[in-house]
N, C-alpha and C positions, 0 to 999 in steps of 0.2 A: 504494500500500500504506500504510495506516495506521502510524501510529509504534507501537503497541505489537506490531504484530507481525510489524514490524523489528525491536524489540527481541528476540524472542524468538527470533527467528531468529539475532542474533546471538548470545547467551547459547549456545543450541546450536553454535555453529560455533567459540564459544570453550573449549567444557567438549570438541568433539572436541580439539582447537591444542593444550590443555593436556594431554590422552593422549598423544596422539600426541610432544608434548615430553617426555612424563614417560617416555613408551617407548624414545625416543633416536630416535625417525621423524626430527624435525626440530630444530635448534638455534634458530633465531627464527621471527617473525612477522612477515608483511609481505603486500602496504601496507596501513598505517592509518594514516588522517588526517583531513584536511578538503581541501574540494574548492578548484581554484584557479579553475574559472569563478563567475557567479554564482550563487544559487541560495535556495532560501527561509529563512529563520531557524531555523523548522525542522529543516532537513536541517544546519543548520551544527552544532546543540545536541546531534544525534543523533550527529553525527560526532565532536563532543567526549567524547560518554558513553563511545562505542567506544575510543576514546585510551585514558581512562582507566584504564576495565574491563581492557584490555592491557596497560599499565603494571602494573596491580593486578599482573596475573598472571605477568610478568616480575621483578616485585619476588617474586614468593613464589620462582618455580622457574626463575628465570634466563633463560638467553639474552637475545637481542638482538630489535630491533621496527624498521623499515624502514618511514619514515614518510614518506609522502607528504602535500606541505604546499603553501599559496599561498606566493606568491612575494614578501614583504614584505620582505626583509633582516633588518635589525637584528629588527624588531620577531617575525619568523615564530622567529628563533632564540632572543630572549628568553623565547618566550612556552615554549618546548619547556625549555630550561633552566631554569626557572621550576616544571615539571612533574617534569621529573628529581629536582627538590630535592625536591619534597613528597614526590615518589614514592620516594626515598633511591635511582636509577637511578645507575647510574656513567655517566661522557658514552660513553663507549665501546659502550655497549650501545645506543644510538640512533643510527641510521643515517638519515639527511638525502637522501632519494629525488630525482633528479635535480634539483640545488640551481642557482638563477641565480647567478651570479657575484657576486650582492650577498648573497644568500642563503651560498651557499660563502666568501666572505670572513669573514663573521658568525661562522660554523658554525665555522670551523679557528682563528680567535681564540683561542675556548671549545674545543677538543677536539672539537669532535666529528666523527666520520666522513662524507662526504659521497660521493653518487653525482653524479658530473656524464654529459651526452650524451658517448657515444662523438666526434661530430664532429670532426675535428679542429679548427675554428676555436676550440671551446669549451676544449678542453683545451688546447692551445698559449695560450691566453689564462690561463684557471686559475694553469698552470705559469707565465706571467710573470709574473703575479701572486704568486709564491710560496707558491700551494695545493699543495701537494707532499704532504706528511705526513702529510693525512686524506682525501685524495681517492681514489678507483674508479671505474672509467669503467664505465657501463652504456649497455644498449642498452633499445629499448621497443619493443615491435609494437604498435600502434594498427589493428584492423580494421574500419575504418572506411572505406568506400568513397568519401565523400567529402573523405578527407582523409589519403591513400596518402601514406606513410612523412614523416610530419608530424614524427615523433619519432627514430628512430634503428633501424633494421632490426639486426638481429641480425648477421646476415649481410654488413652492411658497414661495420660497425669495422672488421676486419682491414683493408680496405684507405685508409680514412684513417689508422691507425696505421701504416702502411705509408709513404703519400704525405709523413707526415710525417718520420718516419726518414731517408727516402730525400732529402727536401728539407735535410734538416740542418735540421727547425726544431725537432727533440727527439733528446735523447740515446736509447742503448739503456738507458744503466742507470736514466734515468727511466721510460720503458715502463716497463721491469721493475715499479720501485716503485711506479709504478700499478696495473698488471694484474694483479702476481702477493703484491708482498712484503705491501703494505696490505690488499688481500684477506684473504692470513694472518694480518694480524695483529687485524683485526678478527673475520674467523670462526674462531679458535679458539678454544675454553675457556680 
């Protein structure tokens, strides 16, 4: 498909995001970003545009944007911060789409909210890390037949949450504050 009518296809799918926000449908936006395989110049510029044009639209009518990013640490969270500021975004209204651990370090420095994999290796790491305060465990379905539950099935968090509890390698009242309090505190107005 041609870039311009990619764009146009976005512009539509924005001008519905932004009804459907102004009607009370939805609180944010998600995913937008840039892609973490490779890919052509291109599609990296088009994925910028999209950022933007969302930002644009979060700065007019609020809520929050759930952004899916490569995996660069410092540099993926500079460049996002960097965007917040031109954009006058509070860090709280971006959300950091299943962040790497160098990524989620970067992110919680600055404020800002982070989704890491349900797995428990990942979050028992996070947590020793003392990412505590801006992280949420999310899951991903990938249907992708050659590359079955590559990401994190929806359906089995509970039992690494579980495996971990049970092992004593996490508190209850930390669950909690991942699963439920930080949730709160990020999706509310």
């Amino acid at each position: 498909m041609n870039i311009e009518k990619v764009l146009n296809i976005v512009d539509e799918v924005l001008m519905k995001l932004r009804k459907m926000k102004d009607n009370g449908e939805i609180d944010g936006f998600g995913e937008f970003g840039r892609p973490h395989y490779k890919t052509l110049p291109e599609s990296f510029v088009v994925n910028e545009l999209v950022i933007s044009k969302v930002l644009e639209m979060v700065t007019d009518i609020g809520g929050f944007i759930h952004l899916h990013l490569e995996q660069a640490g410092r540099a993926t969270v500079a460049i996002i911060d960097n965007l917040a500021r031109n954009f006058n975004i509070k860090r709280e209204q971006i959300i950091l789409h299943h962040a790497s651990l160098k990524v989620a370090e970067a992110a919680a420095e600055l404020g800002y909210p982070i989704t890491i994999t349900g797995k428990k290796e990942v979050f028992i790491e996070a947590i020793n890390r003392g990412i505590i305060d801006n992280v949420m465990l999310e899951s991903d379905y990938i249907d992708d037949p050659k590359r079955p539950g590559i990401v994190m099935y929806p359906w089995k968090m509970r039992g690494e949450i579980l495996e971990a509890l049970e092992g004593g390698l996490i508190s209850e009242d930390i669950i909690a504050k991942i699963t439920i309090d930080n949730i709160g505190k990020y999706m509310s107005d």
